[in-house]
ZAMARGU-4260 file (C-alpha; in steps of 0.2 Angstrom, whole numbers, plus 5000, padded with zeros to 4 digits):
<rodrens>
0) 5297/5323/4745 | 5296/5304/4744 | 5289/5294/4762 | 5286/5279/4769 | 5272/5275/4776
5) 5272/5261/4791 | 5258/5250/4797 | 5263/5241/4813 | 5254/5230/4821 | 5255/5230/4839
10) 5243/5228/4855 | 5235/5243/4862 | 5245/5242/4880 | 5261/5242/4871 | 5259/5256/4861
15) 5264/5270/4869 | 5282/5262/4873 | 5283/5257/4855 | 5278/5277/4851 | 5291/5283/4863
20) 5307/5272/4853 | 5300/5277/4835 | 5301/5296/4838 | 5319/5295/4844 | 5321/5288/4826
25) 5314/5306/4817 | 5296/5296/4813 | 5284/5310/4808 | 5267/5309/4816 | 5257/5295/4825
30) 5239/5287/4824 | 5234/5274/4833 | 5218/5261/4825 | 5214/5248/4837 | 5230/5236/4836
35) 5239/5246/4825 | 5251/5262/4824 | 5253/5272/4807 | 5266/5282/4807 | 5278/5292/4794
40) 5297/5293/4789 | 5307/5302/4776 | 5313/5288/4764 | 5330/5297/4762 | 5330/5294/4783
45) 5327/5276/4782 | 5336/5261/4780 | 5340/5242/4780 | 5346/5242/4798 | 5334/5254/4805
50) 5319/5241/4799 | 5331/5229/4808 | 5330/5239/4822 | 5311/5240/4821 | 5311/5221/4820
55) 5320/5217/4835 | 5308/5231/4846 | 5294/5220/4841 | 5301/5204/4845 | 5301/5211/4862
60) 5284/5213/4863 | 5271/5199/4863 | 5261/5194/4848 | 5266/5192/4829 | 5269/5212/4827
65) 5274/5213/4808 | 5275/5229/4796 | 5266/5236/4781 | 5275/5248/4770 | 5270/5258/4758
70) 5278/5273/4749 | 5270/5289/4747 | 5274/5306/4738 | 5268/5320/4751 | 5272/5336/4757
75) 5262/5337/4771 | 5265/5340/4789 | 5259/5324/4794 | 5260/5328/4813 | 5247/5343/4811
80) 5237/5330/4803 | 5238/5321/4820 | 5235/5334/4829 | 5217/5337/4818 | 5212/5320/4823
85) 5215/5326/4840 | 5197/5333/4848 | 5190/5343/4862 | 5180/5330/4875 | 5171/5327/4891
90) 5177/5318/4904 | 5167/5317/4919 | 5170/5333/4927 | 5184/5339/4916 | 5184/5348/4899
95) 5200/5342/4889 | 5205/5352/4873 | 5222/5355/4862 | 5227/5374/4862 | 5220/5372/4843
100) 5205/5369/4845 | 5191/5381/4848 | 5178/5373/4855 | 5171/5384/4871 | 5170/5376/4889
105) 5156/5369/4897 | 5151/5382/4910 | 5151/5368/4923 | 5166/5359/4918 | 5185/5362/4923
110) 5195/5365/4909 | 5213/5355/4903 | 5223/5360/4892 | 5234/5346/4884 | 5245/5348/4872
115) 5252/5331/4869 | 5267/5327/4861 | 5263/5310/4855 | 5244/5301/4858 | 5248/5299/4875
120) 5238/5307/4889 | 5225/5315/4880 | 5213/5307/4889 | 5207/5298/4873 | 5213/5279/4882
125) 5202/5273/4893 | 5216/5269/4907 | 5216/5289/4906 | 5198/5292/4906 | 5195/5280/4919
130) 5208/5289/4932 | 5198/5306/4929 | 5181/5299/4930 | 5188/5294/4950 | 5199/5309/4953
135) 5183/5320/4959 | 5179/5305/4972 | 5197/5306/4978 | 5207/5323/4979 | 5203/5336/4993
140) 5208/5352/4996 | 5226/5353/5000 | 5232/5335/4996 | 5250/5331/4991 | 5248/5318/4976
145) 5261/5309/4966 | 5259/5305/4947 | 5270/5289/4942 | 5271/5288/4923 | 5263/5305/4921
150) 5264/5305/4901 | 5257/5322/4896 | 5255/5328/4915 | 5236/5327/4914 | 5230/5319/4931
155) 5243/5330/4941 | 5236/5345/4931 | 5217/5339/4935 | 5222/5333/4955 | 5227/5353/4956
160) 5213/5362/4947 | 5205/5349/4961 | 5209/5358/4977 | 5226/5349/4979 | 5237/5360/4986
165) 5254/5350/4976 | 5260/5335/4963 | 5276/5327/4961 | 5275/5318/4943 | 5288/5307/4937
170) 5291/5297/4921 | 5306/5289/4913 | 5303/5299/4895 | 5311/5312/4891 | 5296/5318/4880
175) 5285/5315/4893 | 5294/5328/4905 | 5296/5341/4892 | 5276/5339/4887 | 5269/5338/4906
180) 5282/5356/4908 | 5273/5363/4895 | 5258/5357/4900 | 5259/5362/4917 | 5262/5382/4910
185) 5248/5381/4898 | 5236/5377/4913 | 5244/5391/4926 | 5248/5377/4940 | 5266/5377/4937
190) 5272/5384/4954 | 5258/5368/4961 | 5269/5354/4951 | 5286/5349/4952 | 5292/5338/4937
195) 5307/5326/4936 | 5312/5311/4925 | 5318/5296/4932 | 5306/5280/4941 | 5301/5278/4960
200) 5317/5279/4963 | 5317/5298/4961 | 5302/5301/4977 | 5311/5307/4989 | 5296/5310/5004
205) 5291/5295/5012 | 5275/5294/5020 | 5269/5309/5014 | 5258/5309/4999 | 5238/5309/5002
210) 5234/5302/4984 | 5246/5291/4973 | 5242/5290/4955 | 5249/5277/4943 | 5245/5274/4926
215) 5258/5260/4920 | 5258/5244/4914 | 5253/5229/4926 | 5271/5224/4927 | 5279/5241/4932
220) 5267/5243/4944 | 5272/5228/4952 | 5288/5231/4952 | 5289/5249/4959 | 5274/5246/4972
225) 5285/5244/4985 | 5293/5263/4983 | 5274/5269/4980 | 5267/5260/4994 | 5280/5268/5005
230) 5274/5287/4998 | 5259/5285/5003 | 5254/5288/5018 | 5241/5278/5031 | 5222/5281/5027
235) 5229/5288/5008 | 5221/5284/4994 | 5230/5272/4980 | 5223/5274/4962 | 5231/5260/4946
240) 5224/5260/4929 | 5234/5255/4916 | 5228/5239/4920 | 5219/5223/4911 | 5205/5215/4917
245) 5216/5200/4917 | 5229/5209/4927 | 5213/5210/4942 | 5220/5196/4953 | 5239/5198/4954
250) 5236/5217/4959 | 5224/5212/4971 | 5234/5201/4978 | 5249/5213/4982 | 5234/5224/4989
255) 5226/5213/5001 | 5239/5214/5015 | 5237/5235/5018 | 5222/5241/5008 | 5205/5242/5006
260) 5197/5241/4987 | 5185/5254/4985 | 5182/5253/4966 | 5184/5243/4952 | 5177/5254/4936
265) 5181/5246/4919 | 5180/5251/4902 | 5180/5239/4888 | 5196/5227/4894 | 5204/5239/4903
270) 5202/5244/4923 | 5209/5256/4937 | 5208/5250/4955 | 5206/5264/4970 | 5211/5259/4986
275) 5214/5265/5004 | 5227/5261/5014 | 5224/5254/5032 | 5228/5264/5046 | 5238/5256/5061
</rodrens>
């Protein structure tokens, strides 16, 4: 069976979007390198307007995205090759493996189990790792928390294998919703999660939530804080990652008003901010 093999270049923070709108087009199997995406398609599959299409999703995104293509001759199942690349790791407090792998568990770590979909969420970004490292400093027992953009349901799993009594997680995927439901069963906190697809728009308690989670994009943070800041509840904690060092002002800026900043951790270009919301 004849593939073709695409190279795209593509910044690191606009990956996972670009992922998202490949896979609805039948690509096989997704690795990111750096500022690149390779990825996979039967030949037979694709044609002149779909690489139009892929043209006019990169024109969207900032940057000179362009594609390599090359032709191969496989039959592999190039999304098991994916998943090889995906490893067992230690985060903080947590253990985070695949079902496929069979490393053992740390005797003092908490396991996850994340079977991702796409590359998404499996703690392997740093706007991820950077969320987890915190979460221990942040979750109590019997907290309600709210995951906005919860990819592979990972930081609702983790809040909950925390002592937090429940999580709402949201996201906009389809993928995403049907991985984190999955996710949520393979971890046993599925009667502690409640999972639906839309944006902020979709939180229905106000001024309930102890703990709000958001690992988006700078600009979709900004333009939803309003519904998130209005789910969290005084004294509760806000955590953002997803986030640039570039980005550090104009979130703190929206944040000066009602919150404290409690930390700042970074990792390589990328931070997450944790914050407390005053208390009237």
């Amino acid at each position: 069976m004849k593939y073709l093999k695409l190279v795209i270049q593509i910044a690191d923070e606009y990956q996972e979007s670009l992922i998202a709108e490949l896979f609805d087009m039948d690509f096989d199997g997704f690795e990111q390198r750096d500022d690149q995406i390779i990825t996979y398609i039967q030949k037979e599959h694709f044609g002149i307007s779909d690489r139009e299409h892929i043209d006019m999703l990169l024109a969207a995104y900032p940057g000179d995205g362009f594609i390599e293509s090359e032709e191969v001759v496989a039959d592999q199942n190039w999304n098991q090759q994916w998943e090889e690349t995906i490893k067992a790791q230690t985060i903080g407090r947590f253990f985070i493996k695949p079902t496929w792998s069979q490393e053992v568990v740390p005797q003092d770590k908490i396991l996850l189990e994340i079977d991702p979909k796409m590359s998404f969420g499996t703690g392997y970004h740093e706007t991820t790792r950077l969320i987890l490292e915190l979460l221990p400093n942040v979750i109590s027992d019997d907290d309600f928390v709210i995951d906005a953009g919860t990819g592979t349901g990972i930081l609702s799993i983790a809040a909950i294998k925390l002592g937090a009594r429940h999580a709402f997680a949201f996201d906009i995927d389809e993928w995403s919703i049907s991985n984190t439901e999955e996710n949520i069963l393979l971890n046993n906190v599925n009667h502690h999660i409640k999972v639906e697809k839309g944006s902020s728009e979709v939180i229905s308690e106000k001024n309930t939530a102890d703990v709000v989670l958001a690992n988006i994009e700078r600009n979709t943070i900004l333009d939803i804080f309003s519904d998130l800041d209005a789910a969290l509840k005084e004294g509760g904690t806000l955590v953002l990652s997803g986030l640039l060092e570039k980005d550090k002002a104009s979130i703190k800026s929206v944040l000066k008003e009602k919150y404290q900043i409690i930390a700042i951790p970074q990792e390589n270009e990328w931070i997450a901010i944790q914050a407390k919301k005053a208390e009237s």
